[in-house]
N, C-alpha and C positions, 0 to 999 in steps of 0.2 A: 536740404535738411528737413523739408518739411514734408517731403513725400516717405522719408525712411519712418517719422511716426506718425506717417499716416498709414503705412503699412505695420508697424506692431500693434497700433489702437485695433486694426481692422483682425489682426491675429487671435489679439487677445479676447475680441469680441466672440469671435470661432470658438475659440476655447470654453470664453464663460454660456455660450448657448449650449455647446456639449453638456457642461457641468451642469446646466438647469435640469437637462432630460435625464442625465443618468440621477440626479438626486430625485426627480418626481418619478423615474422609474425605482428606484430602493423605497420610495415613500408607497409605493402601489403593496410592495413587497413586506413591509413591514407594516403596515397598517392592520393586516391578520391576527400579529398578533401582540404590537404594542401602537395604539391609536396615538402618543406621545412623539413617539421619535418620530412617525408619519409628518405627526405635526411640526416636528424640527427641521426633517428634511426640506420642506417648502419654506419654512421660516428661512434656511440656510440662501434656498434656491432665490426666495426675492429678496434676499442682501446681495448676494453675485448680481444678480439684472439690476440692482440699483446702482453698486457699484460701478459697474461697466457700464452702464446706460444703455442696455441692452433692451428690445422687445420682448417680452416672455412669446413663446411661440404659442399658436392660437388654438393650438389642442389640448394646450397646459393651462389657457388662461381659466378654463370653466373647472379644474380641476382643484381650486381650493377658493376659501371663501377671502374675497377683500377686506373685510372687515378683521375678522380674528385671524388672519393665515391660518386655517385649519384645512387640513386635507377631508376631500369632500368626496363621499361613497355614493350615488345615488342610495335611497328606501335604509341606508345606514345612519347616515348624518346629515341626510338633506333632502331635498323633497325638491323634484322637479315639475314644472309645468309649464303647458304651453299655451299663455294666450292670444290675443290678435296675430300681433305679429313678434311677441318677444319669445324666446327661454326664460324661466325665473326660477332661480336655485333657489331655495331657502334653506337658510343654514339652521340646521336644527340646533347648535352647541352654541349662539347667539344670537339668534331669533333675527334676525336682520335677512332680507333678501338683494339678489343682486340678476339684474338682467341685462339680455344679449337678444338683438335683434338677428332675428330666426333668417334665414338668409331664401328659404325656398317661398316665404310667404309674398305674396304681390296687395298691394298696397291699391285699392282701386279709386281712393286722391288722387295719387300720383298718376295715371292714366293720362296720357295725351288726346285729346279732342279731335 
């Protein structure tokens, strides 16, 4: 009994990772020319990955802001930069920023002896 839902949990997972990418792809699409419903599509998209308990996928995660769910345009609605070793979005429609450790930078702390 417990492996039949453990196979629809895993289905249903499939499903709602689908449904994040096509909403943050119609949010790419609509953001042209209503900045609102952009902003509902990703609103929609992290109610599905909360509901499912789902990871948002990691090309999606820099693509709206944690703070407001706002869909995020780099030099539109947000300002990117790179320091040491992070990315730092700043969201220009709440003034808050949010950062992602830059994966190509080497850290020369961490160096072995």
């Amino acid at each position: 009994m417990k492996r039949i839902f453990h196979r629809i949990r895993e289905k249903n997972k499939a499903i709602a990772r689908e449904r994040i990418t096509k909403l943050f792809a119609m949010a790419e699409e609509a953001y042209k020319e209503n900045h609102e419903l952009a902003n509902r599509y990703v609103s929609l998209a992290r109610k599905i990955q909360m509901k499912y308990r789902t990871r948002m996928p990691a090309e999606l995660r820099k693509k709206f802001c944690k703070h407001c769910l706002h869909f995020l345009v780099p030099s539109k609605n947000c300002r990117v930069r790179l320091q040491k070793d992070h990315i730092v979005y700043y969201c220009l429609d709440c003034k808050k920023f949010t950062r992602f450790v830059h994966k190509g930078s080497k850290n020369p702390k961490k160096k072995a002896n």
